[in-house]
C-alpha positions as a Markdown table, in Angstrom:
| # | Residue | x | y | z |
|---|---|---|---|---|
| 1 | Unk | 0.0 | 0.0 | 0.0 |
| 2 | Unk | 1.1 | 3.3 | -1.1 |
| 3 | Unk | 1.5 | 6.1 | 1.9 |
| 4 | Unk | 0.0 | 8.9 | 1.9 |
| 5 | Unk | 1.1 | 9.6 | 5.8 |
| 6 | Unk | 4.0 | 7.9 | 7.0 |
| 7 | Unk | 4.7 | 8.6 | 11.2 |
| 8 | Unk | 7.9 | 7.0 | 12.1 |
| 9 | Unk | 9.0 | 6.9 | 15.6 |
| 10 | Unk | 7.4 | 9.9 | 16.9 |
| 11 | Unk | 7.4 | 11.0 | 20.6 |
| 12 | Unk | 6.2 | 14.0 | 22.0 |
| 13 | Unk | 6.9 | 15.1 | 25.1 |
| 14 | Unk | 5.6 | 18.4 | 27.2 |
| 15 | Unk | 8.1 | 19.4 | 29.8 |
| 16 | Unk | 10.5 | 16.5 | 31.4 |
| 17 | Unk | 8.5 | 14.1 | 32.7 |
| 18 | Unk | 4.7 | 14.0 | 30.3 |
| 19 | Unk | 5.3 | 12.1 | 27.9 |
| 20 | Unk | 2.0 | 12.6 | 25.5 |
| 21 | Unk | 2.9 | 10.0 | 22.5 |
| 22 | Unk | 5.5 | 7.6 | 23.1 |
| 23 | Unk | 7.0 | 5.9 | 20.1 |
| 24 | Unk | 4.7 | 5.7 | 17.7 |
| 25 | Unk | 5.2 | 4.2 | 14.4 |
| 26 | Unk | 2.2 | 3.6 | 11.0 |
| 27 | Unk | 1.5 | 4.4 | 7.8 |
| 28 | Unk | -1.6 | 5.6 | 6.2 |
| 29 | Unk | -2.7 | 4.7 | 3.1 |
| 30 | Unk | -4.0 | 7.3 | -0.2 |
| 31 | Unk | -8.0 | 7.1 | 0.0 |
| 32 | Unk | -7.6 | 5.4 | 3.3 |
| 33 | Unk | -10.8 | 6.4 | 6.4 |
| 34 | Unk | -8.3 | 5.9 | 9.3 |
| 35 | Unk | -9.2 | 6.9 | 13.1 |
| 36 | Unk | -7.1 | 7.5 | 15.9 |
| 37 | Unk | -9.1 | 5.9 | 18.7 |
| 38 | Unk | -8.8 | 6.3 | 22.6 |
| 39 | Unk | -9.7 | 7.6 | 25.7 |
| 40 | Unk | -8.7 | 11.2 | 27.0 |
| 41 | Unk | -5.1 | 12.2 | 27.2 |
| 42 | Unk | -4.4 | 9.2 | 25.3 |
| 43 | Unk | -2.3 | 11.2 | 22.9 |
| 44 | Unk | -4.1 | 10.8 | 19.3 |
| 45 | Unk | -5.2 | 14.5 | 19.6 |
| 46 | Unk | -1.4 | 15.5 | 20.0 |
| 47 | Unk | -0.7 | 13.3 | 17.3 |
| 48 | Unk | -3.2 | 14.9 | 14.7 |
| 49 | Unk | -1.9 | 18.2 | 15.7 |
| 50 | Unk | 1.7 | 17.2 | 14.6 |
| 51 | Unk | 0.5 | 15.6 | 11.8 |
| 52 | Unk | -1.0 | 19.0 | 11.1 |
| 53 | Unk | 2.0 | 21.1 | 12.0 |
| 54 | Unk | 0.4 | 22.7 | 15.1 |
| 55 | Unk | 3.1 | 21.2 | 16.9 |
| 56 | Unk | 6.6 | 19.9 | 16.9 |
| 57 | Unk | 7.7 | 16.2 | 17.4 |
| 58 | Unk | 10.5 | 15.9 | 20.2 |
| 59 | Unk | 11.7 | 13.3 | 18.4 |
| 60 | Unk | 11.3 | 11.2 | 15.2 |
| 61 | Unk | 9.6 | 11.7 | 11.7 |
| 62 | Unk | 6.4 | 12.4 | 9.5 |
| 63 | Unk | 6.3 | 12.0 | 5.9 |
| 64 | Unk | 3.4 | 13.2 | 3.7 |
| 65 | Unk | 3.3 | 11.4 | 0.3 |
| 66 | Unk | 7.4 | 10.3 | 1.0 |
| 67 | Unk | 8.1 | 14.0 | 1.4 |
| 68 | Unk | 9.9 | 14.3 | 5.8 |
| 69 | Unk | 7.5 | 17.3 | 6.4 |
| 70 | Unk | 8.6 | 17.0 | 10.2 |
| 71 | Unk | 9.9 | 20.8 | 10.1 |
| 72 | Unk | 7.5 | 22.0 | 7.6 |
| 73 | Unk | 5.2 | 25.0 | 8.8 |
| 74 | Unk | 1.3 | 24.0 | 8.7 |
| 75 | Unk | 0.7 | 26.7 | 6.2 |
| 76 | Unk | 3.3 | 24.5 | 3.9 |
| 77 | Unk | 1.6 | 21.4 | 4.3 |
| 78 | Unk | -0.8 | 19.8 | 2.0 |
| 79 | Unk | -3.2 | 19.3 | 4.8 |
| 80 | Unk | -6.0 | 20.6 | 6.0 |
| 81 | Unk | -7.6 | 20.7 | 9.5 |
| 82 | Unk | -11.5 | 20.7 | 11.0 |
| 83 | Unk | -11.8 | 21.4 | 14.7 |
| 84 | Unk | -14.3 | 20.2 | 16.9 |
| 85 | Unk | -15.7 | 23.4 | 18.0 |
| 86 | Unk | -15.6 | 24.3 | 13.9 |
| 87 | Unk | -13.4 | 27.4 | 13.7 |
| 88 | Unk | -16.0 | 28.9 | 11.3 |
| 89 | Unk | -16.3 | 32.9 | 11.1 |
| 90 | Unk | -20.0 | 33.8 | 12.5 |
| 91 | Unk | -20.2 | 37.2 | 11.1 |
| 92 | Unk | -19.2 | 36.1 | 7.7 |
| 93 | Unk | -21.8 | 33.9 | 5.6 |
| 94 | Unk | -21.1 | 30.1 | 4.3 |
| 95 | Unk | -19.8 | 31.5 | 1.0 |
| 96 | Unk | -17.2 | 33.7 | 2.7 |
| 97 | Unk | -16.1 | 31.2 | 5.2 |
| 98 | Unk | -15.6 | 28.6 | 2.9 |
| 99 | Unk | -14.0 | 31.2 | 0.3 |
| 100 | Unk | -11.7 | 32.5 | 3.2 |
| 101 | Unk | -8.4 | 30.0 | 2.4 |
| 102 | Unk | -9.1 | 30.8 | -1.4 |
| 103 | Unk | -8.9 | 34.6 | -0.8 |
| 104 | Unk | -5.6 | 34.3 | 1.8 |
| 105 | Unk | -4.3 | 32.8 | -1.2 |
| 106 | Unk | -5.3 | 35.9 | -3.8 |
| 107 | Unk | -7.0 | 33.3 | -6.3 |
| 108 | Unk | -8.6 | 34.6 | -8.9 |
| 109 | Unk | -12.1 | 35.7 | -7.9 |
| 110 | Unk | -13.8 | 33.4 | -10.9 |
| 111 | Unk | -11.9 | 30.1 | -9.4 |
| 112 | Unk | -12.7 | 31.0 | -6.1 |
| 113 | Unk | -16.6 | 30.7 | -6.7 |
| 114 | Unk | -16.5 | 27.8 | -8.7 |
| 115 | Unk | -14.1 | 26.1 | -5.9 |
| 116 | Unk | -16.7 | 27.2 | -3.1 |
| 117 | Unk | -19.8 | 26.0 | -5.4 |
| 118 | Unk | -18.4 | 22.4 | -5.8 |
| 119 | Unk | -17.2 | 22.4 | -2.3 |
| 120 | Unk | -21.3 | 23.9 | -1.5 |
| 121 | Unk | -22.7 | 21.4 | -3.6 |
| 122 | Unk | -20.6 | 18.5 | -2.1 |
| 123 | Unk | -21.3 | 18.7 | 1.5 |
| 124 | Unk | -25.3 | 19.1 | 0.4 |
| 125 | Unk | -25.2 | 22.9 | 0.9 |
| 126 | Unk | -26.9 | 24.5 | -1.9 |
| 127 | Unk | -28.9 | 27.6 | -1.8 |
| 128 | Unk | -27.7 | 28.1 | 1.7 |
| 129 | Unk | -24.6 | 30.2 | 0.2 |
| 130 | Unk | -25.5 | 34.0 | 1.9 |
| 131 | Unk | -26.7 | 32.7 | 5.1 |
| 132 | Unk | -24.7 | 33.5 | 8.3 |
| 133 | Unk | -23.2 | 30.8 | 10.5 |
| 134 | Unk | -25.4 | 31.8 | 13.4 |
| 135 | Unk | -28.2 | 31.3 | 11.0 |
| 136 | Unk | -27.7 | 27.2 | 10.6 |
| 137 | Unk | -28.3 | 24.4 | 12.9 |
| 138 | Unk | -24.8 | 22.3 | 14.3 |
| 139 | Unk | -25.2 | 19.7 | 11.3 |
| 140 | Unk | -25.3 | 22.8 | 8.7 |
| 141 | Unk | -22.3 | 25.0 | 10.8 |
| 142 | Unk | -20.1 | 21.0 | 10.7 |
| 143 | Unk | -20.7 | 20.8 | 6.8 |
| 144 | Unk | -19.7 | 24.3 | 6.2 |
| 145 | Unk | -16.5 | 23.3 | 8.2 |
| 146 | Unk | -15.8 | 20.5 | 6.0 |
| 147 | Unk | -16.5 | 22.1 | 2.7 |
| 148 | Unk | -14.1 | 25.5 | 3.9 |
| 149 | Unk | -11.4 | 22.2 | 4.6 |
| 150 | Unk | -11.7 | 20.6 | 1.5 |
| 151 | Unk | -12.5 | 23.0 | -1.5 |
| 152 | Unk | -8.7 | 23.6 | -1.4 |
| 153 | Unk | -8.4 | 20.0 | -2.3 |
| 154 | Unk | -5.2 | 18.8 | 0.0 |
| 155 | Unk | -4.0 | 15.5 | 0.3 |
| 156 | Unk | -5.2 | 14.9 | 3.5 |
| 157 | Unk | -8.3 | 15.7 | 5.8 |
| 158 | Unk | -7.8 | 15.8 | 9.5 |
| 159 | Unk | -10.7 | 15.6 | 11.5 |
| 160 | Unk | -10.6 | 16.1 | 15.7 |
| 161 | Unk | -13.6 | 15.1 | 16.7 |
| 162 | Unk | -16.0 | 16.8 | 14.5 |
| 163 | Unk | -19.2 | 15.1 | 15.5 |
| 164 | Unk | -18.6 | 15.9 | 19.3 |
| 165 | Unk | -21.2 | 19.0 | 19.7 |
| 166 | Unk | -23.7 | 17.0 | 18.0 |
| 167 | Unk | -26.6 | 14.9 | 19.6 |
| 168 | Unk | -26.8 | 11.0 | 19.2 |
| 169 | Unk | -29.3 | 11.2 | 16.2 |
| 170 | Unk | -27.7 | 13.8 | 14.2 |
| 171 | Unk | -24.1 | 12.4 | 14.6 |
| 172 | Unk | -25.1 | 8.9 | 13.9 |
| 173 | Unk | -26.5 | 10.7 | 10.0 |
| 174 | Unk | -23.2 | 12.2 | 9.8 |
| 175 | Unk | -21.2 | 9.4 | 10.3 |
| 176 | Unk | -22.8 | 8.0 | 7.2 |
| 177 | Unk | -22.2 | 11.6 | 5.1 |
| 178 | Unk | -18.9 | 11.4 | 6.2 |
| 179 | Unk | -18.2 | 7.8 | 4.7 |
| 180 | Unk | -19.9 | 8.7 | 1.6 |
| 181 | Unk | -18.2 | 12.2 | 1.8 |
| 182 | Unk | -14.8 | 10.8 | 2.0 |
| 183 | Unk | -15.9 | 8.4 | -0.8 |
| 184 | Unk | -16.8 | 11.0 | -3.1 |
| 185 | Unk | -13.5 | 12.7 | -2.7 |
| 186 | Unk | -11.2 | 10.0 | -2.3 |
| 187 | Unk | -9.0 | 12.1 | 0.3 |
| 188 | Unk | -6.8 | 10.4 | 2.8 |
| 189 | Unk | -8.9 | 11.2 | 6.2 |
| 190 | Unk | -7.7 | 10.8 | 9.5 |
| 191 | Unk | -10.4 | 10.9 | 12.5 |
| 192 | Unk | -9.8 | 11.7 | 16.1 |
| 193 | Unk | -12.6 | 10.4 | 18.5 |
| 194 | Unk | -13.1 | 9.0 | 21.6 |
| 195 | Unk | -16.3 | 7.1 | 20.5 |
| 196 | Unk | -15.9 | 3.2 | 20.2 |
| 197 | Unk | -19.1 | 2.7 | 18.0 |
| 198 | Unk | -18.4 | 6.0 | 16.2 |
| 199 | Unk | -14.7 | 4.4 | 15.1 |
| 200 | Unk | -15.8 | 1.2 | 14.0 |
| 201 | Unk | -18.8 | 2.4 | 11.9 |
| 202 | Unk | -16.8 | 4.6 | 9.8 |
| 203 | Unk | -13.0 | 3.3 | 9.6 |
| 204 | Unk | -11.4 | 1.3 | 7.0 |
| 205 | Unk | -8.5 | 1.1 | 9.7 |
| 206 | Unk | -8.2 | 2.1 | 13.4 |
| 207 | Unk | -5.1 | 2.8 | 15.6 |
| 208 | Unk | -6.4 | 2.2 | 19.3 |
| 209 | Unk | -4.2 | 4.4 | 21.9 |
| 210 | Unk | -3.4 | 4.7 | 25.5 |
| 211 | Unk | -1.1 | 6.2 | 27.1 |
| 212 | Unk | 0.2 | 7.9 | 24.5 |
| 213 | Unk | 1.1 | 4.0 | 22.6 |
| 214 | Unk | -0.6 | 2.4 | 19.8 |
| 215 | Unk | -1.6 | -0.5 | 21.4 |
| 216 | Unk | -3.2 | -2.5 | 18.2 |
| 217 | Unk | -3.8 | -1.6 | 14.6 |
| 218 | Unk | -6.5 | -2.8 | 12.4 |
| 219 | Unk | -10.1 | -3.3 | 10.6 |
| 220 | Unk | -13.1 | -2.2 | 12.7 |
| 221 | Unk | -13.7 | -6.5 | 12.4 |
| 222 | Unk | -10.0 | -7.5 | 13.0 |
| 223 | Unk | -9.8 | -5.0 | 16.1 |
| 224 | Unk | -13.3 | -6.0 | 17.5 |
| 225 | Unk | -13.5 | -9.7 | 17.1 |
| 226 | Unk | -9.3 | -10.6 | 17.6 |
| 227 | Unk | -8.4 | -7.9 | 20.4 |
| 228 | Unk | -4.4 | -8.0 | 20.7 |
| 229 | Unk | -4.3 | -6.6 | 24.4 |
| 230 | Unk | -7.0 | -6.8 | 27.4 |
| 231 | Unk | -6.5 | -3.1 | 27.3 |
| 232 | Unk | -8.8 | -3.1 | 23.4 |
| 233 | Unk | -10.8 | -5.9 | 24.6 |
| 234 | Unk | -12.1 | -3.8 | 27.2 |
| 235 | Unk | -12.0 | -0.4 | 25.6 |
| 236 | Unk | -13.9 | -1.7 | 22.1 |
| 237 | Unk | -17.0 | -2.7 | 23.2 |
| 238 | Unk | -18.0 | -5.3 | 25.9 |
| 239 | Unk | -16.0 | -8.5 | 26.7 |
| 240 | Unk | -15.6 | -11.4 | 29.0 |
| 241 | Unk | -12.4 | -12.2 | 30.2 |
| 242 | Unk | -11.6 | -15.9 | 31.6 |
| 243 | Unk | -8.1 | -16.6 | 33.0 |
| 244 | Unk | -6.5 | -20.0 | 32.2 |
| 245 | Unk | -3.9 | -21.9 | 31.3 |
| 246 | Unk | -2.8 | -23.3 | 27.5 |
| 247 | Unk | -2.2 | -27.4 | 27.7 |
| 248 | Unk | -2.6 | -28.2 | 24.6 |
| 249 | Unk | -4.2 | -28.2 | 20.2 |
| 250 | Unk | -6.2 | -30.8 | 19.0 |
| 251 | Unk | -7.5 | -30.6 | 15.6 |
| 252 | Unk | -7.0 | -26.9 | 14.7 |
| 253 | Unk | -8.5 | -26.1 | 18.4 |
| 254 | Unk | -6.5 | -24.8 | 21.4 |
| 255 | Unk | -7.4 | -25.9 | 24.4 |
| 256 | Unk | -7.1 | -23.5 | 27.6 |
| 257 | Unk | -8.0 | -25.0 | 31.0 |
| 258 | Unk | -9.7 | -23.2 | 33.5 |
| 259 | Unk | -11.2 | -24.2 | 36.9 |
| 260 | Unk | -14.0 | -25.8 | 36.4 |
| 261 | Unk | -13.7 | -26.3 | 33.0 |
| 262 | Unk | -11.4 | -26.9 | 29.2 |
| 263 | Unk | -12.4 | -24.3 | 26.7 |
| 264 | Unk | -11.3 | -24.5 | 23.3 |
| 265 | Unk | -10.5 | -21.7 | 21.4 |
| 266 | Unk | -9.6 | -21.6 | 17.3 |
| 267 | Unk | -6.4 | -19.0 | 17.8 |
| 268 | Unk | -3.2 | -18.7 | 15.6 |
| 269 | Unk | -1.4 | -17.3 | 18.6 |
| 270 | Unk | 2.0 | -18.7 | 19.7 |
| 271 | Unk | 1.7 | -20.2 | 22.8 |
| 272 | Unk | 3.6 | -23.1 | 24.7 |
| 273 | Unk | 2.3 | -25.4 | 27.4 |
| 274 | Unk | 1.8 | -24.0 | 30.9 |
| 275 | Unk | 1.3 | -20.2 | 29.0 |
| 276 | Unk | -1.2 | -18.1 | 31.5 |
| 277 | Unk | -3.5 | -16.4 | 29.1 |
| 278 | Unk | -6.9 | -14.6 | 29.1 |
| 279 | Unk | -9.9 | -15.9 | 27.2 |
| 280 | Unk | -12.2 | -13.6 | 25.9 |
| 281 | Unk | -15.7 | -13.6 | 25.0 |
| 282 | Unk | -18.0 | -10.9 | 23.3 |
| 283 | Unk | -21.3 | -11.1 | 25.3 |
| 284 | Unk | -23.6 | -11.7 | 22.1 |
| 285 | Unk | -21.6 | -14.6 | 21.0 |
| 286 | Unk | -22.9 | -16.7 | 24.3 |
| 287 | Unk | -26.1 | -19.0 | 24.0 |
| 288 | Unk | -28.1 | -18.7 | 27.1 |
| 289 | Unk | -30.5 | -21.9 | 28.2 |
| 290 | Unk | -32.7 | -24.0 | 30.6 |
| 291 | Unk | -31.1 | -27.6 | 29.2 |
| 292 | Unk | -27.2 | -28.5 | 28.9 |
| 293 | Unk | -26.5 | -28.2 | 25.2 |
| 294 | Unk | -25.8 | -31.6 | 23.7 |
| 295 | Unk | -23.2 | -30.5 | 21.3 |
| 296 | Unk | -21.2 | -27.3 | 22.3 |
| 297 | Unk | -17.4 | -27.5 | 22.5 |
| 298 | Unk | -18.1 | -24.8 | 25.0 |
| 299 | Unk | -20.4 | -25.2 | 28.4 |
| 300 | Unk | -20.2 | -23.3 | 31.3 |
| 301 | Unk | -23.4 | -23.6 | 33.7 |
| 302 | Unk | -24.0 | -20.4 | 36.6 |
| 303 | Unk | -27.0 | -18.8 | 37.9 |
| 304 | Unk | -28.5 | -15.3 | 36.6 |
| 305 | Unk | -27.9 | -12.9 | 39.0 |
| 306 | Unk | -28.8 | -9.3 | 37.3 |
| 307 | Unk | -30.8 | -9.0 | 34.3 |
| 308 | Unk | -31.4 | -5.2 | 32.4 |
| 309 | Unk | -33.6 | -4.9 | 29.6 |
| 310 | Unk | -32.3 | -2.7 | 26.7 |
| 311 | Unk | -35.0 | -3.1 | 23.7 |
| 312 | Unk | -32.7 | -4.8 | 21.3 |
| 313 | Unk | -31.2 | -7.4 | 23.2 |
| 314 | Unk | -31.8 | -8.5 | 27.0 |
| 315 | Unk | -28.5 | -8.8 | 29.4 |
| 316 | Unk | -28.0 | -10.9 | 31.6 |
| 317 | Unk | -25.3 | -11.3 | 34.1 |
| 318 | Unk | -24.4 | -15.0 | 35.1 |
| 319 | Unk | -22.5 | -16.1 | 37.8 |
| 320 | Unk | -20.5 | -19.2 | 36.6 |
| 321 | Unk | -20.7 | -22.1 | 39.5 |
| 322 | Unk | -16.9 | -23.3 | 39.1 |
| 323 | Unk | -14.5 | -20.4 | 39.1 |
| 324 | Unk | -17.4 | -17.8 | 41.0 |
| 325 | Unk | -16.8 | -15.7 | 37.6 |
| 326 | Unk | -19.2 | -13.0 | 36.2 |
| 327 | Unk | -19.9 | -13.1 | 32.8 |
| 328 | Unk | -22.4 | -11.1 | 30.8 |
| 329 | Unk | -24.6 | -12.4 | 28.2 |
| 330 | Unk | -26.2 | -10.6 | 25.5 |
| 331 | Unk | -29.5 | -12.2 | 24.2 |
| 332 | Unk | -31.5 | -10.6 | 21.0 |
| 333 | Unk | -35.2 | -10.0 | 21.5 |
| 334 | Unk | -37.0 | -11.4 | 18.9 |
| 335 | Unk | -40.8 | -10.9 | 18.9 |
| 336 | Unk | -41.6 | -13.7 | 17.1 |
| 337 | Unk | -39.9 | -16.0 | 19.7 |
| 338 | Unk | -41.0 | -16.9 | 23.3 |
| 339 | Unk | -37.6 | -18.4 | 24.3 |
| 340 | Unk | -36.3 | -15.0 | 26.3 |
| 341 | Unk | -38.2 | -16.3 | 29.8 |
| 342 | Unk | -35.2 | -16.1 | 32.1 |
| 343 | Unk | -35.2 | -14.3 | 35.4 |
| 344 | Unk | -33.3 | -14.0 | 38.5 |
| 345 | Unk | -32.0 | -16.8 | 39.9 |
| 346 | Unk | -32.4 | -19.5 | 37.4 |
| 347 | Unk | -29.7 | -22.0 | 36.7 |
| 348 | Unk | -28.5 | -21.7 | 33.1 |
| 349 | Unk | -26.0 | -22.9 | 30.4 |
| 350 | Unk | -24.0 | -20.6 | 28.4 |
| 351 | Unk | -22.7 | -22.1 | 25.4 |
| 352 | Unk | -20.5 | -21.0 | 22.7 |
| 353 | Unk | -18.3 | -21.6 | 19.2 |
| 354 | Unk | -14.6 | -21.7 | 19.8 |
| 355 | Unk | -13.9 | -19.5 | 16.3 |
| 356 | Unk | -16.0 | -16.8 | 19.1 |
| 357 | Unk | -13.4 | -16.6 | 20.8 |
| 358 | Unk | -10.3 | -15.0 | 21.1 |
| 359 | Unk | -7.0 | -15.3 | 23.3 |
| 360 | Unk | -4.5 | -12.9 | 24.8 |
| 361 | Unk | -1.4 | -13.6 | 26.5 |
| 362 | Unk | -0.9 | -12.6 | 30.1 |
């Protein structure tokens, strides 16, 4: 894959002792929707804003299409940047703001307002030209922000947290203009956000962070369903984690003892015999019932001790009998079905496929 943004080894530290992004080392490719995932003071906001040129690496190297920009001023760069509080001008209108970057540059008036009436018609603004910024709603203002960063047409889009100001309904819509946004354009776009779901809905790759380290990269699938660390099993999502020890593989299986219980597990990770390890288990890939299963690799049997009710799917929280363990269980609700009659304190089964599972080392 071709490069578009290459960071190699970059650290940034802020006086002698915070170290804000440790090391980090990935390449991005050209068209390529990747997001910087993690929690707060993680890092991947520092990171943008060097990618950006808004500040200086202590150490190590960014490349923008093979080109070691590392010392290059933003203005330089072909990069542009949209903020999560938008940036936007609110005494100019949406023609102006978006024309502003065309004008600093002293292009010709005629370009500049066939630039800002693609740019308009792209992000779905048209006929909205001469109103004011205080004049549109927060999805309206976060398009005009968009088309302002892209009518000049740079190489890459960087985006910290855009959607953040926005309510549940009208970020989940813009999630989806985004995709088809960046689709349209075919510009390399790299996505700050804090948001688990928001990450794997609209990433074609994902860097997960803490602590200012990149602690896995991959697909939204390969990062949800084959976590490398506890730290992503935990942070993406909702998992089960079951300690035990590797013994031995039998026919493409691993099998991990636990007390109580052998689970097997399809894993291509290296282990040797006596290894402590984690097992982990997404909570909708468990089968939850009155009667033992007769042909799971898989059986654990506990009693339901909590039980919430969330519309889509019911959860319940078992404790397992042999190692006192609580796992959660995810269960769809189906209105066709009557099979959902648990309650608390009943004596189940959870049951579930070894290839839904996944192992990390301890």
């Amino acid at each position: 894959m071709a490069h578009t943004v290459e960071v190699r080894h970059v650290t940034k530290m802020f006086g002698s002792e915070t170290v804000a992004v440790d090391d980090v080392s990935f390449g991005i490719g050209k068209g390529e929707f990747f997001s910087l995932l993690g929690p707060s003071g993680c890092g991947k906001t520092t990171l943008l804003r060097m990618i950006a040129g808004l500040e200086m690496p202590t150490s190590g190297h960014i490349l923008l299409n093979d080109k070691d920009i590392t010392d290059v001023p933003p203005y330089k760069r072909d990069v542009n940047m949209v903020f999560q509080n938008y940036a936007l001008f609110p005494h100019m209108t949406v023609y102006n703001n978006i024309a502003y970057g065309l004008k600093m540059k002293r292009t010709p008036k005629a370009k500049i307002a066939e630039a800002v009436q693609d740019a308009v018609s792209t992000v779905k603004l048209d006929g909205l030209e001469h109103r004011r910024i205080t004049q549109l709603s927060g999805g309206q203002q976060q398009r005009v922000a968009l088309a302002r960063a892209l009518v000049n047409h740079p190489s890459v889009l960087l985006l910290d947290e855009p959607l953040g100001a926005l309510d549940q309904k009208l970020r989940e819509q813009m999630q989806i203009e985004l995709v088809d946004l960046q689709e349209q354009v075919k510009i390399t776009f790299i996505f700050v956000t804090h948001d688990q779901r928001e990450a794997l809905t609209i990433s074609d790759r994902i860097a997960v962070m803490n602590r200012g380290k990149v602690e896995q990269i991959g697909t939204p699938k390969e990062i949800y369903e084959f976590p490398a660390t506890r730290f992503v099993a935990d942070f993406i999502g909702t998992s089960n984690f079951i300690a035990g020890t590797y013994r031995s593989s039998e026919n493409g299986l691993k099998r991990i003892v636990s007390p109580g219980a052998d689970i097997w597990v399809k894993s291509d990770l290296a282990l040797s015999p006596g290894e402590a390890v984690t097992v982990v288990i997404r909570p909708e890939k468990f089968i939850i019932s009155e009667e033992r299963p007769e042909h799971a690799a898989n059986i654990l049997q506990g009693k339901i001790e909590d039980i919430m009710y969330v519309g889509t799917d019911t959860r319940y929280f078992v404790r397992v009998s042999s190692n006192d363990t609580r796992l959660q269980v995810f269960a769809q609700n189906f209105q066709h079905t009557a099979k959902q009659k648990f309650t608390w304190y009943d004596d189940v089964f959870i049951s579930w496929d070894p290839e839904s599972t996944s192992l990390i080392k301890e």
